[in-house]
RODO-2510 file (C-alpha; in nm, 4 decimals, decimal comma):
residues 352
     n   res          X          Y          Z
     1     x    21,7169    21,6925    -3,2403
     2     x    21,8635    21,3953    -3,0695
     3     x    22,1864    21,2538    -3,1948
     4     x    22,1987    20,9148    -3,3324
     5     x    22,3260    20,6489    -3,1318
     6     x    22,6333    20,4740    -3,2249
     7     x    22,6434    20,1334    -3,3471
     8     x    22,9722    20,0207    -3,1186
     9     x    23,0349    20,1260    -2,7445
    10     x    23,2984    20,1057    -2,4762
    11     x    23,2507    19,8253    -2,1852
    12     x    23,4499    19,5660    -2,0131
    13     x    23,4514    19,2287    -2,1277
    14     x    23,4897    18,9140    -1,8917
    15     x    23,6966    18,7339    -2,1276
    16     x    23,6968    18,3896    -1,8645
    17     x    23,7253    18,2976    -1,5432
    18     x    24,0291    18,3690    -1,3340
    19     x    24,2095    18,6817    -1,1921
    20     x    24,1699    19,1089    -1,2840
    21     x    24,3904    19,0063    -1,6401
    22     x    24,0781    18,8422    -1,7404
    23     x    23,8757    19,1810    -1,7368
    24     x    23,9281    19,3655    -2,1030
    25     x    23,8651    19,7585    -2,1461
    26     x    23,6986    19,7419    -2,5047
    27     x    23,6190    20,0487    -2,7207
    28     x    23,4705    19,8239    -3,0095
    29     x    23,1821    19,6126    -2,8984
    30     x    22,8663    19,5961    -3,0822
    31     x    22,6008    19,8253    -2,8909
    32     x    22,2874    19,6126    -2,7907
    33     x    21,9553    19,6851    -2,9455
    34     x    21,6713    19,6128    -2,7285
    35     x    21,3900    19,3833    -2,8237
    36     x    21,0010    19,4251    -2,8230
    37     x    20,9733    19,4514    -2,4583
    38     x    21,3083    19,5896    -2,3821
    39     x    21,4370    19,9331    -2,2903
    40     x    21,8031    20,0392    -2,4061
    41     x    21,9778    20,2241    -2,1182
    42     x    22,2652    20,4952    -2,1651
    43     x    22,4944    20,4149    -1,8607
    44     x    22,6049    20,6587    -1,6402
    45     x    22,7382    20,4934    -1,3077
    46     x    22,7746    20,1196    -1,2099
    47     x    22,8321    19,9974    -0,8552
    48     x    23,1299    19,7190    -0,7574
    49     x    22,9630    19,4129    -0,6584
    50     x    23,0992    19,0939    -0,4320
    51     x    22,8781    18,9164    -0,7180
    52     x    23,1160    18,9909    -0,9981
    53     x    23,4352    18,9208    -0,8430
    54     x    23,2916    18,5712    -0,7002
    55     x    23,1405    18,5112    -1,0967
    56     x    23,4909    18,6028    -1,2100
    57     x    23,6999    18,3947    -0,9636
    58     x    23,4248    18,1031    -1,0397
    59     x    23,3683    18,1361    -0,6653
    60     x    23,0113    18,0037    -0,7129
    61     x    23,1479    17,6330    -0,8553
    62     x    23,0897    17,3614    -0,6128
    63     x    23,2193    17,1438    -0,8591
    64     x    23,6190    17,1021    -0,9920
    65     x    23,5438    17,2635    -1,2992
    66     x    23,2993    17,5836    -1,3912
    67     x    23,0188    17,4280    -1,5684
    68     x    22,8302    17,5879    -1,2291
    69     x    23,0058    17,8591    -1,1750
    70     x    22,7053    18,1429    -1,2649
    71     x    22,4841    18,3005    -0,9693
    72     x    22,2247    18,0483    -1,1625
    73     x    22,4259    17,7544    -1,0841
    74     x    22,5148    17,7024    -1,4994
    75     x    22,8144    17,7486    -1,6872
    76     x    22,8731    18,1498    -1,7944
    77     x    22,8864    18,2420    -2,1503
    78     x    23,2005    18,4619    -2,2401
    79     x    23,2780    18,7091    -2,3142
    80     x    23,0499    18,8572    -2,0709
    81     x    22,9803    19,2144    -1,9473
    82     x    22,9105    19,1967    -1,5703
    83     x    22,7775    19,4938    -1,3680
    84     x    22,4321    19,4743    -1,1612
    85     x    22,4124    19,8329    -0,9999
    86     x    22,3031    20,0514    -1,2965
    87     x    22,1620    20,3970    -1,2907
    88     x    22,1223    20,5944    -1,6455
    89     x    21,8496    20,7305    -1,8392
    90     x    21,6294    20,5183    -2,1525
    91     x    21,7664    20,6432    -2,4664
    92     x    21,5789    20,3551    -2,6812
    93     x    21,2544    20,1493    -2,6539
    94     x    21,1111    19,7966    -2,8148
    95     x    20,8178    19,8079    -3,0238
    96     x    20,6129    19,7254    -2,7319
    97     x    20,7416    19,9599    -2,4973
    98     x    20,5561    20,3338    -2,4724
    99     x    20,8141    20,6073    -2,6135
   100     x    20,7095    20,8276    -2,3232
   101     x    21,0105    20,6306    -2,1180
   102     x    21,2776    20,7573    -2,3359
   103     x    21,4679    21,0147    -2,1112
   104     x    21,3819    20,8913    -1,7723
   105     x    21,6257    20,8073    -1,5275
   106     x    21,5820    20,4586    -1,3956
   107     x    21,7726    20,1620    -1,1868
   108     x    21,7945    19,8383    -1,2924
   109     x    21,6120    19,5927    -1,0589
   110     x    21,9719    19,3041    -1,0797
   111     x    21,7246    19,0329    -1,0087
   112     x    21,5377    18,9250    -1,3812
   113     x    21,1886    18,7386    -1,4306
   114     x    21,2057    18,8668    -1,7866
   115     x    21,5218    18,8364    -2,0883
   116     x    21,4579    18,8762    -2,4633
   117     x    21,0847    18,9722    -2,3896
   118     x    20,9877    18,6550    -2,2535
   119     x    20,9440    18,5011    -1,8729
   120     x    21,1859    18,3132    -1,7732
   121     x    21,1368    17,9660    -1,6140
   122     x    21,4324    18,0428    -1,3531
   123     x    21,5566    18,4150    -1,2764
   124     x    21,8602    18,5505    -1,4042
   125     x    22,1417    18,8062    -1,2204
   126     x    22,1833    19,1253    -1,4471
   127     x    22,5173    19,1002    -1,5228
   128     x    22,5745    18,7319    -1,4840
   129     x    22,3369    18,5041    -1,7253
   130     x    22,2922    18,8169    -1,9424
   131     x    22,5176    19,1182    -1,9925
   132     x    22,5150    19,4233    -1,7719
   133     x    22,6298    19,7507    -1,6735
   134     x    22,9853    19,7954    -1,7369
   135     x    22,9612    19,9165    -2,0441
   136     x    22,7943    20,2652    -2,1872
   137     x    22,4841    20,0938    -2,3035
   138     x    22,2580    19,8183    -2,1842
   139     x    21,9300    19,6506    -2,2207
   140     x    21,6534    19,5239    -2,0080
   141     x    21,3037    19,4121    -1,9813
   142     x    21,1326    19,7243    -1,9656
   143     x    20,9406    19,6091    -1,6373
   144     x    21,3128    19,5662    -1,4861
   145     x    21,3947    19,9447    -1,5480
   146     x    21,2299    20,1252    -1,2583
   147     x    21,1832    20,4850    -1,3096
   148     x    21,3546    20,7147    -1,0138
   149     x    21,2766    21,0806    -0,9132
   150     x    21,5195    21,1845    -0,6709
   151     x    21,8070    21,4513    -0,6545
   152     x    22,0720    21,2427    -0,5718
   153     x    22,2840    21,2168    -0,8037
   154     x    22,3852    20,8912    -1,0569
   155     x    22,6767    20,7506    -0,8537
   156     x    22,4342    20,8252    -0,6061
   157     x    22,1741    20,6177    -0,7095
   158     x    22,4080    20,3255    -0,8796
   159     x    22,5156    20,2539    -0,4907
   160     x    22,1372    20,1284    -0,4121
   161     x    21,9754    19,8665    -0,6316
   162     x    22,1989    19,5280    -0,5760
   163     x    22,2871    19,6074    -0,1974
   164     x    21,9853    19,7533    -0,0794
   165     x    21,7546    19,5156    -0,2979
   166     x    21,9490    19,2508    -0,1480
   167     x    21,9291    19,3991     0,1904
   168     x    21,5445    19,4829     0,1853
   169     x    21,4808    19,1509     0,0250
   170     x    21,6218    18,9576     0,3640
   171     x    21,4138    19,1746     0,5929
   172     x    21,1339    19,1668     0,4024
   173     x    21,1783    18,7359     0,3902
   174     x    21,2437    18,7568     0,7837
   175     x    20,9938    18,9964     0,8316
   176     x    21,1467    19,2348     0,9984
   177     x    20,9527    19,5188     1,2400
   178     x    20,9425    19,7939     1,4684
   179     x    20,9548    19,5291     1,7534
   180     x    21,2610    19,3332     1,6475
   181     x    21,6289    19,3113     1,7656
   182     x    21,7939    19,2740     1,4859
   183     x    22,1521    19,1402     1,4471
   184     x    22,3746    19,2313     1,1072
   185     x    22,7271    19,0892     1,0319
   186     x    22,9309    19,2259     0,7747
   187     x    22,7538    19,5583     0,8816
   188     x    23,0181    19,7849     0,7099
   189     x    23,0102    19,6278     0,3660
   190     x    22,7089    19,7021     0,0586
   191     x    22,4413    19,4799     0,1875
   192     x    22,5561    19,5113     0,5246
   193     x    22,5380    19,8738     0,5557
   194     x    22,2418    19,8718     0,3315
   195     x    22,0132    19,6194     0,5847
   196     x    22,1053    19,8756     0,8609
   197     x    21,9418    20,1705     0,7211
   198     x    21,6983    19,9612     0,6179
   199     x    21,6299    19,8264     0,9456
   200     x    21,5882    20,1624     1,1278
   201     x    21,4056    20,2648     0,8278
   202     x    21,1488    19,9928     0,9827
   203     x    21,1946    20,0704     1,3559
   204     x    21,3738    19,8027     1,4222
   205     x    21,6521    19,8048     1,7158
   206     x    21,9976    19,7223     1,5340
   207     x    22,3189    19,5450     1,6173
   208     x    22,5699    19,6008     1,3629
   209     x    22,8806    19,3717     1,3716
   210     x    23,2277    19,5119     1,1921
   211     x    23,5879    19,6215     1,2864
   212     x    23,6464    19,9000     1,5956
   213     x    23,7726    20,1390     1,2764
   214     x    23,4158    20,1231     1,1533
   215     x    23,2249    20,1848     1,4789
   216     x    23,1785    20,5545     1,3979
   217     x    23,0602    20,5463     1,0624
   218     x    22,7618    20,2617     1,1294
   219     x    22,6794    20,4194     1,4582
   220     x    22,5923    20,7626     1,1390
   221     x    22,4112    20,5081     0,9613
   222     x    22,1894    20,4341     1,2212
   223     x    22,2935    20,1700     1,4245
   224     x    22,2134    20,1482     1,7965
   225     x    22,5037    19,9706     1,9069
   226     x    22,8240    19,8127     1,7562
   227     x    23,0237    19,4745     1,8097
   228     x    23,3559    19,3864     1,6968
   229     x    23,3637    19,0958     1,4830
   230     x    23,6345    18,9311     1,7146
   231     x    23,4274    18,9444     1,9976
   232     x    23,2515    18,6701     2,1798
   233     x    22,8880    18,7774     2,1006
   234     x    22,7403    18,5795     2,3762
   235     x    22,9380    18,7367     2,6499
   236     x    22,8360    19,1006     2,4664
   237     x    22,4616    19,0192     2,4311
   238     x    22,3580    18,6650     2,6264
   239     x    22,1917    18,3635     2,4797
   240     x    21,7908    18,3960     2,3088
   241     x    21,8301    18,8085     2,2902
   242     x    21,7993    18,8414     1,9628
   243     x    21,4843    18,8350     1,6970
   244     x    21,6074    18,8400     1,3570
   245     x    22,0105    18,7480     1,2663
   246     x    22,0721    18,8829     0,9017
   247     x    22,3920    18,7666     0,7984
   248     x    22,6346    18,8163     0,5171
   249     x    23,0065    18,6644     0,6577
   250     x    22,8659    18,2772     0,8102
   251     x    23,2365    18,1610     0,8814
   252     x    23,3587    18,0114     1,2095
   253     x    23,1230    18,2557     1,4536
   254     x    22,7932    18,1062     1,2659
   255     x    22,7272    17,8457     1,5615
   256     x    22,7050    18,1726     1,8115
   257     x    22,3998    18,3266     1,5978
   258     x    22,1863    18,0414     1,6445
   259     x    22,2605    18,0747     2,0501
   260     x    22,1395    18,4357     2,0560
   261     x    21,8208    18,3874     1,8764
   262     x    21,5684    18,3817     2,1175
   263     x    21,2954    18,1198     2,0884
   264     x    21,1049    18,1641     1,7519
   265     x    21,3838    18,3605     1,6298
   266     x    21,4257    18,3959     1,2241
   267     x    21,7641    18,3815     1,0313
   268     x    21,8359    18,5137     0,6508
   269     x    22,1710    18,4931     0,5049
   270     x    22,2563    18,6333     0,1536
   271     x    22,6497    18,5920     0,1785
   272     x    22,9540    18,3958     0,3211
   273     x    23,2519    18,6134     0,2620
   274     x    23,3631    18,4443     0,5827
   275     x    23,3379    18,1020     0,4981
   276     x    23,0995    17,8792     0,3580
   277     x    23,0982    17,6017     0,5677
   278     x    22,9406    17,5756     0,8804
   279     x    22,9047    17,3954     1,1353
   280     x    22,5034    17,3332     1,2024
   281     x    22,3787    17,1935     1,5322
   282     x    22,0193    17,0395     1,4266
   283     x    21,9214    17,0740     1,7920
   284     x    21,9172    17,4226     1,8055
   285     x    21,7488    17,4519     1,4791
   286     x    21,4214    17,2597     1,5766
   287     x    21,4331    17,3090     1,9828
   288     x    21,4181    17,6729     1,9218
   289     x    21,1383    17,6721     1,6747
   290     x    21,4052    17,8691     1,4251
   291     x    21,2866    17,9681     1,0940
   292     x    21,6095    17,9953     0,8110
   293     x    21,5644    18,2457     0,4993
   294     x    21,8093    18,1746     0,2004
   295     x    21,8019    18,5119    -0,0060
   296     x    21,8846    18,5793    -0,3582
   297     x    21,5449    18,5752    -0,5681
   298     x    21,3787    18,9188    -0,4710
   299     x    21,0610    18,9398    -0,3735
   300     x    20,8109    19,1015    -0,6457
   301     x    20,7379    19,3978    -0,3734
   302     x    21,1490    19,4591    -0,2766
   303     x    21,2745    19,6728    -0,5597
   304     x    20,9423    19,9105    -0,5818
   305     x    20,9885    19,9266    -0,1794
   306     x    21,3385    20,0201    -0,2690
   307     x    21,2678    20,3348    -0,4902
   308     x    20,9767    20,4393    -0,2632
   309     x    21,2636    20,4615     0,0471
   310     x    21,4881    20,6362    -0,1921
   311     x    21,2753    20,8964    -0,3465
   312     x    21,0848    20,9478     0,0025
   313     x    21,4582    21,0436     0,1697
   314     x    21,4460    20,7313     0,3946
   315     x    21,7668    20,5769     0,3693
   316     x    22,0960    20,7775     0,1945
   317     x    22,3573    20,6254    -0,0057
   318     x    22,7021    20,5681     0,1354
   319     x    22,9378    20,5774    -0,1659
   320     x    23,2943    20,5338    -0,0667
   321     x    23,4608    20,5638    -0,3326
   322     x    23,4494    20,6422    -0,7053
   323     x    23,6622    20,5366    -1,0149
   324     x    23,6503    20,5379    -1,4199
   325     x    23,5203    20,1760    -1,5407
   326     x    23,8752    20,1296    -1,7244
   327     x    23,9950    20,0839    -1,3979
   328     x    23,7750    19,8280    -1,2997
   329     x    24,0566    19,5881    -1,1754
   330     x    24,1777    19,8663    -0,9139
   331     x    23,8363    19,9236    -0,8179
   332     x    23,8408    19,5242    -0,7050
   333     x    24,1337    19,5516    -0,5775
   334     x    24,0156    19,8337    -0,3657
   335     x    23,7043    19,6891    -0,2859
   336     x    23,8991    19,3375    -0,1439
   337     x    24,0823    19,4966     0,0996
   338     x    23,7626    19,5788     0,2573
   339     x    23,8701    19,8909     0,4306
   340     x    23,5746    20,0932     0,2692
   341     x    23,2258    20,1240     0,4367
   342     x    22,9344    20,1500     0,1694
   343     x    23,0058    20,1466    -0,2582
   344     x    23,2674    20,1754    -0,4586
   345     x    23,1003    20,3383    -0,7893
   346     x    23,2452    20,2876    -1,1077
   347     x    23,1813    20,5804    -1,4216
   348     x    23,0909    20,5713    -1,7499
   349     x    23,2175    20,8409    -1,9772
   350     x    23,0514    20,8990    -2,2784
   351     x    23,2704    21,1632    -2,4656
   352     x    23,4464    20,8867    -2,7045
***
């Protein structure tokens, strides 16, 4: 007989926006019940996400105050529980969801076209317009809860579905092939080291960009050749040599990517943890025939892509670290200092 599910679970609350103090470990919030077309998900591992430390600093704002500060560009309802990389297993269904589901394991697609079993007229970020995956128990539109078979296990598995979706979603946009030179910055982080596998996974030839101490490990992962990020790129590679740039720092050496695309060349960025703001010359935007891909909607093929590479052995997951969700703040912490290559997993214990 299965043992009935409690009525309150543990989770971390995002109480506001600001620093860690803002992130409570609660062992009294109200467990979510899911609605017709929802699935309620026992969590077992969430991964650490750029995404919820940007939503937490209000990083997103581009305002003075927050009322934009959500991946959706809207003010963020609090208390909030973030998390976008789930993996656990259906313990609950809606009234229109087939009872067969309870018990499988699934990931959460992080990128929502469905919420309290309607469409939604914009998408929402699991974990940012609705609560996520820090927490023991979620919900989700059923169609959002893709079923995995694989034997990796669920730290495993929580390292895939926001970085790789992410990273699959920009190759997919730039249309990446077997033919392509291919050119990834921030190559060591999530997405970064996600969109290499990814890459090869296609064919593709692959330039990963990152620090001399990472070399090694994305050189495992599949890259053919590796650039520091201090170097001048155009003395390393040469003007119009490049297909496809997919970036994820932007930051003072975005002029050089536009001078290594070669003629035709396509561009997808999905992150600018080195600076927003860059410095755009039109002329080599329209004289090259460039194409530009801004990323964050997923395509309605990426995430079923994703799971097919996963449970067909094509890409692996690079976990580097793993901590209990009540330390969430040291997990951040950890995961700022950006001396990590792949995930930092967070688990969910379920004894109390």
């Amino acid at each position: 007989m299965i043992a009935p599910l409690p009525t309150t679970m543990s989770g971390v609350q995002l109480l506001g926006h600001g620093g860690p103090e803002m992130l409570q470990y609660q062992q009294d919030i109200p467990r979510p019940n899911p609605s017709a077309n929802e699935v309620l998900i026992q969590v077992a591992a969430a991964g650490v996400n750029n995404t919820d430390i940007n939503t937490r600093t209000a990083w997103y704002s581009k305002s003075d105050g927050a009322d934009d500060a959500s991946w959706s560009g809207q003010a963020l309802r609090f208390p909030r529980i973030q998390g976008a990389d789930v993996c656990g297993t259906i313990v609950a269904v809606g009234s229109n969801v087939c009872a067969t589901r309870i018990g499988e394991r699934v990931l959460i697609e992080p990128c929502l076209r469905y919420a309290n079993s309607q469409p939604l007229s914009a998408p929402w970020y699991f974990g940012s317009e609705c609560d996520g995956g820090f927490a023991q128990y979620t919900v989700v539109a059923s169609q959002h809860a893709y079923a995995v078979n694989s034997p990796l296990s669920d730290i495993e598995l929580a390292s895939f579905p926001c970085s790789y979706s992410t990273a699959e979603n920009m190759l997919t946009r730039a249309t990446v092939g077997a033919t392509d030179k291919v050119l990834i910055s921030g190559a060591s982080g999530g997405v970064g080291s996600a969109a290499v596998q990814l890459a090869k996974a296609r064919g593709a030839t692959v330039i990963a960009i990152t620090s001399p101490s990472k070399y090694q490990q994305l050189r495992d992962a599949g890259a053919d050749q590796v650039l520091s990020r201090h170097e001048d790129l155009l003395v390393a590679m040469g003007s119009n040599s490049i297909d496809v740039v997919i970036d994820l720092v932007a930051g003072a050496q975005w002029p050089q990517f536009l001078q290594l695309l070669k003629p035709g060349g396509r561009y997808a960025v999905a992150g600018a943890i080195g600076g927003a703001l860059v410095e755009l010359d039109v002329r080599s935007l329209y004289l090259k025939d460039l194409s530009f891909f801004g990323c964050t909607v997923l395509a309605p093929q990426v995430f079923q892509n994703l799971i097919n590479c996963i449970e067909q052995g094509k890409i692996r997951p690079m976990v580097a670290h793993t901590l209990p969700l009540q330390q969430i703040a040291a997990a951040q912490q950890r995961f700022l200092t950006k001396q990590h290559v792949g995930k930092i997993v967070l688990t969910i214990d379920h004894e109390h």
